[in-house]
N, C-alpha and C positions, 0 to 999 in steps of 0.2 A: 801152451799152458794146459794141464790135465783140469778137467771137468768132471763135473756131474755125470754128465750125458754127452757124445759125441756128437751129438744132431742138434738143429736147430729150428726153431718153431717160427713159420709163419704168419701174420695175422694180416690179411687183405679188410682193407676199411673202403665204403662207399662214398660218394660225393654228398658232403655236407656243406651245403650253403653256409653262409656268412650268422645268416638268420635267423637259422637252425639248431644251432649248437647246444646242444641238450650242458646239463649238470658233468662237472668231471664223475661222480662216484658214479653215472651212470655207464660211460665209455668206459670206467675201471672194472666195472663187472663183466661187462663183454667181453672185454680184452683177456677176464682173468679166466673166465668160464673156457674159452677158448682155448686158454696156453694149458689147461690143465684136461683139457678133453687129446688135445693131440699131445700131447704130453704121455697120457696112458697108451693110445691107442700106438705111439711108435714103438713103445715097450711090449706091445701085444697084449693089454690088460682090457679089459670092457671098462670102460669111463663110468660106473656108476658113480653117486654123491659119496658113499662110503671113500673110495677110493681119490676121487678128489681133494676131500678134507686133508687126504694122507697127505697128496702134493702141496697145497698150500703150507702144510704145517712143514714139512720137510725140505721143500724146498720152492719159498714163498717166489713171487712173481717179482718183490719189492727188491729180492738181492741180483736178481738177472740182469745181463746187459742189454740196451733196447736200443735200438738202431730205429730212426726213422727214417723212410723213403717218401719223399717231396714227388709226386709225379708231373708234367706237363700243364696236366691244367688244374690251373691259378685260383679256379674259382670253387674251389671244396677248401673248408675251415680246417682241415684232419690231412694229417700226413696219409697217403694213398697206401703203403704198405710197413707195418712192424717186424721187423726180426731179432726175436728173442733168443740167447745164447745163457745157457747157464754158467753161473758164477763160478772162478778158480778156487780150489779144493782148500780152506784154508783161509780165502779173504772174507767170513764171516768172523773168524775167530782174529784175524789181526782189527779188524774193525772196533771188536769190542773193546781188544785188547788198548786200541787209542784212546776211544774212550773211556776208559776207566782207569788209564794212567798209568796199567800196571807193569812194571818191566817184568816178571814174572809171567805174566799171561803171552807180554808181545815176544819173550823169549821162545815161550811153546810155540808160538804160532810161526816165529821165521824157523825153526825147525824142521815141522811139516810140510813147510812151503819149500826147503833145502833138500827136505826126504825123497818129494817130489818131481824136485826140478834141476838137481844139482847145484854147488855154488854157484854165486852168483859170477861173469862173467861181463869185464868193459868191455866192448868195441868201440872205435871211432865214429864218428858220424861226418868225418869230412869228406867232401867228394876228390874221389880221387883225382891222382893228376893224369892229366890225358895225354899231354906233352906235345900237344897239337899244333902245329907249325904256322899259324894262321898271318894273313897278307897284312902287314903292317900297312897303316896308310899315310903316316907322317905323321909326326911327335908323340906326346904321351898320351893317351886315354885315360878320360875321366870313368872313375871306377872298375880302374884293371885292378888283377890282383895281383901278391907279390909270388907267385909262383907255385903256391900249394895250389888252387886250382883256379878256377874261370874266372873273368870279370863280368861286369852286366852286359856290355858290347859286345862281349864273344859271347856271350847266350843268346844276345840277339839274331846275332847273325849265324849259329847254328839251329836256332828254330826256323828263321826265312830261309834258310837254306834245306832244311827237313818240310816246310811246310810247299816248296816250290817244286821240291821230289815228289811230291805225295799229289797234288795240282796235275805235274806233267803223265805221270804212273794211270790217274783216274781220268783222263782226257778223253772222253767220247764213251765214257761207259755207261751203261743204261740201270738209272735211278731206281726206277722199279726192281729189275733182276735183282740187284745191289742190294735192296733191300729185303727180298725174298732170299736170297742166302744169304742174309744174318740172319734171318730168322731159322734156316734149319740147320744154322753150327752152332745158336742158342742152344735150339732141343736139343743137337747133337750133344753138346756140353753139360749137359743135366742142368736146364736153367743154370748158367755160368755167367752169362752174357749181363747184358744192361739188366738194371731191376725193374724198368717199366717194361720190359717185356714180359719179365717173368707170371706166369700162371699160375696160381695154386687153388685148389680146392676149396668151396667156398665154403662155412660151415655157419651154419640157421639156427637161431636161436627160436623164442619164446613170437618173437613177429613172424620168425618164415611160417612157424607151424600155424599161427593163426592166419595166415593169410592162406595157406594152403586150404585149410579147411574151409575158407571162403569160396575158394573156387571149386573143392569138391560140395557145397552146397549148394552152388548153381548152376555149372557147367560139364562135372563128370560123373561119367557114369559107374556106377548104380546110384549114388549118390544123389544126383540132381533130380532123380525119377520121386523121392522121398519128399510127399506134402501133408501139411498137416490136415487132418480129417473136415469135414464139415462142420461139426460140431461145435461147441463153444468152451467146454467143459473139461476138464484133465484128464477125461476119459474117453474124448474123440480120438484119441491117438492120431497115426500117420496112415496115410496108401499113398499106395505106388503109380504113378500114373506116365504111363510109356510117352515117347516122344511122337511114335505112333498112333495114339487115341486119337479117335475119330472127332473127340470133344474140343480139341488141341487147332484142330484145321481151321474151320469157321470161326473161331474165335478169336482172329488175326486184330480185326480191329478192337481199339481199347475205350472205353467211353471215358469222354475229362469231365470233372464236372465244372458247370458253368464258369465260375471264377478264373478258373483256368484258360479256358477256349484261348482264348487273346492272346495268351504266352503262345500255347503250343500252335495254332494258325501261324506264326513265324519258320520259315524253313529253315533248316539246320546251316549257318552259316561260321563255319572257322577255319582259322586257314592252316594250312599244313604244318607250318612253323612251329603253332602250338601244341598242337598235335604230335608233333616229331621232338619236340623239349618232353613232354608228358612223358612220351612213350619212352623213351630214352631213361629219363629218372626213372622209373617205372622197372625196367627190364635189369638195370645197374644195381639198383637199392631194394628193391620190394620183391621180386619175382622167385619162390622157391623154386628154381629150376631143377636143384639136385636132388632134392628131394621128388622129384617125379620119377627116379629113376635109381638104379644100384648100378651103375656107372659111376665111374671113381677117377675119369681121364677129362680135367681142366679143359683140355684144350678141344674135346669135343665139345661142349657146353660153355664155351666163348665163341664155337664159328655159328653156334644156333643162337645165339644173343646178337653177335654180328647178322645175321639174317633177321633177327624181332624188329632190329633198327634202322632196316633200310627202308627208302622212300619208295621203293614198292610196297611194303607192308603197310607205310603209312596211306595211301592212295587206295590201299584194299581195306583198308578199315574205315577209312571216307566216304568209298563208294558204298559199301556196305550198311551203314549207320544210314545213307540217303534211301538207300532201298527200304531199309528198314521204317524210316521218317513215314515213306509216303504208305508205307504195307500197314502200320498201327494207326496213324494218324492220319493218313491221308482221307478219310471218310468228314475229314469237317470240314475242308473244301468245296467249293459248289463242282460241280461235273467239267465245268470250263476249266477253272483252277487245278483240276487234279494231274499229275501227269501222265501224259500218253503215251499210249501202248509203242509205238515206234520208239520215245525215249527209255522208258523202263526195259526195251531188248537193248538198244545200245549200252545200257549200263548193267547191265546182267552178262553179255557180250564180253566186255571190257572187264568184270571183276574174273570171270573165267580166264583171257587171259595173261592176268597177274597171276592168279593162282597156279597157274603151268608155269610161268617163267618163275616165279617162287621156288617152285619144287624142283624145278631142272637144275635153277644155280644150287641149292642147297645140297641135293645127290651131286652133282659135279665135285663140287669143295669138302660135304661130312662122308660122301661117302670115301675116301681118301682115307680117313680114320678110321672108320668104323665102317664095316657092309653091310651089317644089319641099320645104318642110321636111320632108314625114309621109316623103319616102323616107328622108332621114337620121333622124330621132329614131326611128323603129320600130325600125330596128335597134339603135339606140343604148338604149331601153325596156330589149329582150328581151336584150339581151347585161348589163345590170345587175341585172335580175331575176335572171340564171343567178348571176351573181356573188353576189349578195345571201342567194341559199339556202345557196348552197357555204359562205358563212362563217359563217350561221346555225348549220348542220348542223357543222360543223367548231368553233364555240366552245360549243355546247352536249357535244359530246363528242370532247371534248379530247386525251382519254390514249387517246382509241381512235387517231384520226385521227393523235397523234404518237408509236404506237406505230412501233419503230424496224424491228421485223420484218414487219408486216403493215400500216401505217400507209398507207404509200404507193399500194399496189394498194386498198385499200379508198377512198382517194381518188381513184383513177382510175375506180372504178367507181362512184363515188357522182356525177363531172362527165359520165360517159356517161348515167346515169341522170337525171340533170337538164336534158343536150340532148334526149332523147328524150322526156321529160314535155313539156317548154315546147312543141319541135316539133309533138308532138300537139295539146297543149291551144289555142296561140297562131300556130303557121305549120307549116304541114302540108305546105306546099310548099320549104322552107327559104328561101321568096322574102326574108325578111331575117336572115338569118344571117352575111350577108358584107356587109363593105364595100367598098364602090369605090377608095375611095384605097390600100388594102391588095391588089387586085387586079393591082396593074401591073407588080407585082414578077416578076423569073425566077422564084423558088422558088414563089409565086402561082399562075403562069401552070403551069408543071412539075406543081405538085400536083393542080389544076383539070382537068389533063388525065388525072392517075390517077383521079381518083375519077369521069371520068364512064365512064372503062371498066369500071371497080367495080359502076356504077348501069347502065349496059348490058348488064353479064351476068347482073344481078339483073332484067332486064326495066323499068327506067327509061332506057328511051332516049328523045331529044328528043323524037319522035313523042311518043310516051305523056305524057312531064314538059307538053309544049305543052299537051294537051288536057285532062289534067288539071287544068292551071291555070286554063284557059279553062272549061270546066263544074263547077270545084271550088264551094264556096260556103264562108260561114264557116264555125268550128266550132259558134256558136252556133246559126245556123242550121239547120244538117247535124242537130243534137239535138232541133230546135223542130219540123222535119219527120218525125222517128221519135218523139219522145218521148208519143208515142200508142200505142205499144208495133205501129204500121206502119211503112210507107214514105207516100210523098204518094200521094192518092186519082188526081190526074193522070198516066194513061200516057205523056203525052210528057215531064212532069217526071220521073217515075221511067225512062225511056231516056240521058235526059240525065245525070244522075247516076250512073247504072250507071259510065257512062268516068272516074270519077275517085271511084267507091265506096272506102270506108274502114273496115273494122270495126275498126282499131284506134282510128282518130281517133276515131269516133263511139262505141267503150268508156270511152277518157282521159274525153272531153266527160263521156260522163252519168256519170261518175264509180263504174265498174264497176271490183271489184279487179281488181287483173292474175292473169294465170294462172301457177301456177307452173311451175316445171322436171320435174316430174314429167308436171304434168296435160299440160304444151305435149308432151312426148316423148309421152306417151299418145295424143294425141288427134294426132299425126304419123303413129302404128304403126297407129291405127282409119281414117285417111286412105286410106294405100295398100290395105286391108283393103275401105276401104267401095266400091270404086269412084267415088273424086270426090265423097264427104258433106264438106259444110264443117264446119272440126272444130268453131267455135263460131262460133251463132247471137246477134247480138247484140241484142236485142228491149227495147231502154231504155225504161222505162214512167218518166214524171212524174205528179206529182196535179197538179190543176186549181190550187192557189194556184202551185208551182214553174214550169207549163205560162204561167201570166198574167206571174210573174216573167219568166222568158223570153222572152215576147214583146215584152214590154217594151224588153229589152236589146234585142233582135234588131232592133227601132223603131227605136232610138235608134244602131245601128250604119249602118242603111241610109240611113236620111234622110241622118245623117255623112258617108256617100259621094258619097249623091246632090248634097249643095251642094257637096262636094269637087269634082265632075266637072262641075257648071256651071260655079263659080268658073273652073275649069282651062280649060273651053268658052272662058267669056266671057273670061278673059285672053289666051288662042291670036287668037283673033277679033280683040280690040282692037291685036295686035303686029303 
C-alpha cells in the first residue's frame, strides 16, 4: 500500500519499572519529539522546531501505524521498541468521510485509494490442498477435513514430524557458534532478523543533555578545571584550577564535621549485586553515550555498554571507591585502624590488573568495528569509573553528602579527590580526560585556553607536557621498575625517565598513604630550610609474589599495545 514515506521510524524505549511509570502526555512527547526529529533527518532536512511543527501538522503521529515490541525482560512497564509506519494515502480522508456520513466524501475517497492501488481484487484465503498421502491408522479421525485441506491430526503430525527433522539436522551443534551466526545474518540483513536483536541509534532528549552537562561539570575536561572563585559576591567569578595544582595533593584528606564522624568511621560496605542493578539501570536509561561522540554506528556503543556492565567493571569501581574510603577518610581512624601499606599494594595491584584485562577485552571485540575505538572507549572507561565511586561514596553516606550546610562542598571536594586519584593511578598525562566532540564548542575552546596558562605558570608548558608524554611510561610499569625499592639498573633508562619523573604518580601506583596537610606544610618549611632536599623520598618496596603479580600485568599491557601498533601498522599500510 503507497505511503507517505517509504521508511520507517524507530523508537527504542528504556526499562521502566512497574513503579515508575510517569503520566501518558509525558511518554507521548518523547515518542512525538522523536518520530518528528528522524522524520526530517531521513528526508535530509535539519530538525529544527519550525520544521517540526510542519510534521505534526502534516502528517501527525496520531494517524500512523504503531507497532509495539514486547522484549524478554518482564520487568520494564513500556513496550522495549515502537515502529512507526506512516499512514496509507487516502485513509485520513476515508476516515473522515465515516465519520460524517457522507457518501460524497467516502466516494472521493475510494477513488484516490482505486487511483492508487488499482480495483479492488478477492483472493481465497483457503489453504491449499496438498494431496498428501498420509498413513491412515484405522477408522475415522476426529477433526479430518472433507478434502479441501488438513485436519488437526494431520497438522499434528506434520509439525512432529518438521519439529524431529529440525532436533535430528541440529544434533551436536555448538550453542554459542549458532548463536553468533545469527547475529551476523541479522547485520547481514540490514536488521531483518528478530526485533530484540535489532539496534538503533539512541536519541537524548532534554535528560541526556542535562545529565551530560553533569558530568562535564565534574569529570571532563576543561570543564571540570572550572571553580567558582573565593569570593562570596556575583563578582568572584570562576578560575581554573588544573588537576595538577600543587594545592589539589595534600588536600586528599576531607575534614567531617563532628555530627557526622560516626556515619563516616563505618567502611564502605555493599555488595556487588547492588552495585551491578545500579550500574546497569545507569548505563541502559541515563548514560549519554552518543552524545560523547559523532559516531553514528549502534552497534559500536552497545559492545561499550556491554563492557560498562560487566563484573569486572563492577569490582574496579568497588576497589576503587575502597581506595578512595580509606585516601579522604581514612585519617579518623586511629593508626592501628587504618589500613596497611601491604593491603593498600594489593588493592592498587588488583585494580591495575582489571584495568588491563578491561582494555584487552574491549580492543579485542570494538576494535572489530571500529580501529580507532581504544581512543573513544578509554575515555568513556575513566569518565564512568569517576562517576561510579562518586555515587558509591555519596549512597553509602547519605546524610553526610545531603547535609544542606556542608553537603555540597564536601562533594566538591570528594569529585576533585576522585580526578586526582584516577589521574594518578590510570592517566597521568590527562591524555583521556576530554572528549573530541565536546572540544569544538566556544566555551571548550575559551576554557582550554585558561587552563593551559594555569599549566604554564605551574611549569607544564607544551615543551614539558610533549616530552613527558613521549618518555612517560605506564603506571604499572613506572612501579615494576622501582618496586625493588631502586630506580632501573640502566643509566640511559634512568635519564630518560628523569624528563617525565613522578613521585606522586609512582606513590598513588604503589599504593603509599597520602601525606597529610600538616606533614605536606612541614616538609614545604624544611624545603626552603634544606637548601633543595626533596621533601619526600619515595622508595616503593614490593615482595617477590606482588613484584611476579606485576609483571605479569605489565606482560599483558605491552604485548596489548604492541599488536595495537601493528594492527594500526598493517591497516595504514593496507589504505
Amino acid at each position: 500500500m503507497t505511503r507517505h514515506a517509504d521508511f520507517e521510524i524507530n523508537v527504542l524505549l528504556g526499562k521502566v519499572p512497574q513503579n515508575k511509570v510517569g503520566a501518558p502526555d509525558d511518554f507521548f512527547k518523547v515518542v512525538h519529539n522523536v518520530y518528528t526529529t528522524q522524520y526530517l533527518e531521513a528526508l535530509g532536512v535539519e530538525p529544527s522546531e519550525r520544521y517540526r511543527k510542519v510534521v505534526a501538522r502534516n502528517a501527525p503521529l496520531e494517524k500512523c501505524e504503531i507497532e509495539a515490541t514486547w522484549g524478554s525482560d518482564r520487568s520494564s512497564a513500556v513496550a522495549s521498541e515502537l515502529r512507526i509506519v506512516q499512514p496509507a494515502v487516502g485513509r485520513g480522508l476515508a476516515a473522515k468521510a465515516s465519520e460524517s456520513e457522507s457518501a460524497q466524501a467516502q466516494k472521493k475517497a475510494e477513488k484516490i485509494i482505486q487511483d492508487f492501488h488499482g480495483p479492488d481484487r478477492k483472493i481465497s484465503a483457503l489453504p491449499p490442498d496438498l494431496n498428501l498421502n498420509l498413513p491412515k491408522q484405522g477408522g475415522t479421525r476426529a477433526g479430518t477435513s472433507d478434502g479441501n485441506g488438513l485436519g488437526e491430526d494431520s497438522r499434528e503430525l506434520l509439525l512432529a514430524a518438521m519439529q524431529a527433522r529440525d532436533n535430528h539436522n541440529s544434533a551436536g551443534a555448538n550453542p554459542l557458534l549458532t548463536e553468533e551466526m545469527e547475529q551476523f545474518q541479522i547485520r547481514a540483513r540490514g536488521d531483518e532478523g528478530s526485533s530484540q536483536a535489532r539496534e538503533v541509534l539512541r536519541q537524548w532528549g532534554p535528560e541526556g543533555a542535562e545529565e551530560l552537562e553533569n558530568l562535564k561539570r565534574k569529570f571532563i575536561l576543561p570543564f571540570a578545571c572550572e571553580k567558582p572563585g573565593k569570593g562570596s559576591g556575583p563578582r568572584s567569578g570562576t578560575v581554573m584550577v588544573p588537576w595538577q595544582h600543587p594545592e589539589l595533593l595534600p588536600a586528599s584528606q576531607i575534614q567531617v564535621p563532628a555530627e557526622h564522624v560516626a556515619e563516616v568511621r563505618q567502611p564502605l560496605c555493599q555488595t556487588l549485586e547492588r552495585m551491578h542493578a545500579e550500574i546497569e539501570d545507569y548505563v541502559q536509561n541515563s548514560m549519554p553515550l552518543e552524545l560523547l561522540s559523532t559516531r553514528r554506528d549502534p552497534w559500536f556503543f552497545a559492545g561499550i555498554r556491554e563492557r560498562l556492565e560487566s563484573m569486572e567493571f563492577v569490582r574496579l569501581i568497588g576497589l576503587s571507591a575502597h581506595l578512595l574510603y580509606w585516601t579522604v577518610f581514612g585519617h579518623l581512624h586511629a593508626p592501628d585502624r587504618q589500613l596497611p601499606e601491604s593491603t593498600r599494594q594489593s588493592l592498587v595491584l588488583t585494580m591495575q590488573e582489571l584495568w588491563s584485562c578491561l582494555n584487552k577485552t574491549a580492543q579485542h571485540k570494538l576494535g572489530k568495528i571500529d580501529t580507532h575505538a581504544r581512543e573513544f572507549f578509554v575515555p568513556v572507561f575513566i569518565l564512568f569509573l569517576k562517576r561510579g565511586m562518586e555515587q558509591v561514596m555519596k549512597y553509602q553516606y547519605q546524610k553526610l553528602f545531603e547535609d544542606k550546610d556542608v553537603g555540597e562542598g564536601l562533594n566538591m571536594q570528594l569529585v576533585e579527590q576522585i580526578n586526582v586519584m584516577v589521574m594518578n593511578l590510570f592517566d597521568p598525562d590527562c591524555a583521556n580526560g576530554n572528549f573530541a566532540a565536546l572540544d569544538s564548542s566556544m566555551q571548550a575552546m575559551k576554557l582550554w585556553r585558561k587552563l593551559h596558562i594555569i599549566q604554564m605558570k605551574l611549569g607544564l608548558t607544551p615543551a614539558t607536557r610533549t616530552l613527558a608524554r613521549e618518555f612517560r611510561t605506564s603506571p604499572t610499569t613506572l612501579l615494576l621498575m622501582h618496586g625493588d625499592g631502586a630506580g632501573p639498573a640502566n643509566p640511559k633508562t634512568r635519564i630518560l625517565l628523569q624528563k617525565s619523573s613522578s613521585d606522586t604518580v609512582l606513590a598513588a601506583v604503589a599504593g603509599l598513604p597520602p601525606v597529610s596537610s600538616e606533614a605536606s606544610n612541614a616538609e614545604s618549611a624544611s624545603l626552603s630550610l634544606s637548601r633543595g632536599a626533596p621533601p619526600r623520598q619515595v622508595r616503593p618496596f614490593l615482595d617477590r609474589h606482588r613484584r611476579a603479580a606485576l609483571f605479569r600485568t605489565a606482560c599483558t599491557r605491552l604485548s596489548a599495545a604492541g599488536q595495537q601498533a601493528v594492527s594500526g601498522g598493517s591497516a595504514a599500510n593496507s589504505s
